[in-house]
GUFIKE-741206 format. One record per residue (C-alpha): x, y, z. Coordinates in steps of 0.02 Angstrom, whole numbers, plus 50000, padded with zeros to 5 digits. Layout:
BEGIN
XYZ...
END
This chain:
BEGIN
557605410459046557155428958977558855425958862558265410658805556415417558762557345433058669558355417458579556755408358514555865424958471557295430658377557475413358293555545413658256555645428958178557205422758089556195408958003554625416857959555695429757875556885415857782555085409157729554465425457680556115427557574556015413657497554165415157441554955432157368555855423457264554945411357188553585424957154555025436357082555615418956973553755418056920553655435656867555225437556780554605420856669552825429056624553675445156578554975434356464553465425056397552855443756356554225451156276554275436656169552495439856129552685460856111554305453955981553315442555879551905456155862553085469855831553495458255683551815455955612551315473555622552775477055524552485462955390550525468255377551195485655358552455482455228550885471355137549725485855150550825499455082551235486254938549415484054916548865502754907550465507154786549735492454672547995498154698548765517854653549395511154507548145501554432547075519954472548055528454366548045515454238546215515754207546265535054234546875536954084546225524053995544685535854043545445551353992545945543153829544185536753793543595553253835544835563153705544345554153553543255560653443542455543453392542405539353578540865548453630540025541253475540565521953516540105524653696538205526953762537695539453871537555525753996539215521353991539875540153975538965543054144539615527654212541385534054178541245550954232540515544154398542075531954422543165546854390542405560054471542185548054626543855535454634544885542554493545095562154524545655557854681546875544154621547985556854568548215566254713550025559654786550145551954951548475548554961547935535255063546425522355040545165530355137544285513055167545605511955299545145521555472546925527055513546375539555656547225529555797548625522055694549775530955822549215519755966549385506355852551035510155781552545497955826553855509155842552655517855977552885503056073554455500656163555165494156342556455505756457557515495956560558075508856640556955507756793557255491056814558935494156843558625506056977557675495557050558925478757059560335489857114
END
């Protein structure tokens, strides 16, 4: 009878831990799906950062450009004789306050558009953001 009991203990035990298993499994399926669903996600907006990125530095090289362009337009205006006699001193000032304000710094190279706070661009940064397998693999082994 005792052999029996040990039997039907044993078997018990045998169950609850083929349903505890299993319920391991299906968690571990459910898991394994969300963190697919996840790296798809981190993928696709790996992508846009780098297509936003690739817009912005297209858009500050244009906006560079057309700074320099109207600097010297400026500086041209400003080295003709007949242009301080065309121009009022309302539009002299006017100039001088674009291009003591936007222009002198336009020609400063590498300069960045300081509308742009760029102080955590390192958290931000795609290339910062990347997924080790390695542990993973400890783990499965």
């Amino acid at each position: 009878i005792q052999i029996a009991q040990c039997f039907e203990a044993t078997r018990r035990r045998c169950c609850r831990l083929e349903q505890d298993g299993r319920r391991a499994r299906e968690q571990l399926a459910r898991v394994e799906a969300e963190r697919a669903a996840l790296e798809v996600k981190l993928k696709h907006a790996r992508n846009q950062v780098e297509v936003e990125m690739k817009k912005r530095h297209r858009a500050e090289a244009e906006l560079e450009k057309q700074e320099r362009k109207l600097q010297l337009v400026f500086e041209a205006l400003m080295r003709e004789p007949w242009g301080s006699g065309v121009l009022s001193g309302e539009q002299c000032s006017i100039l001088s306050a674009l291009a003591g304000r936007r222009l002198g710094a336009a020609l400063v190279p590498g300069r960045r558009s300081s509308v742009v706070d760029e102080s955590c661009q390192s958290l931000l940064s795609h290339s910062d953001i990347s997924y080790d397998c390695t542990e993973d693999d400890v783990v499965r082994s």
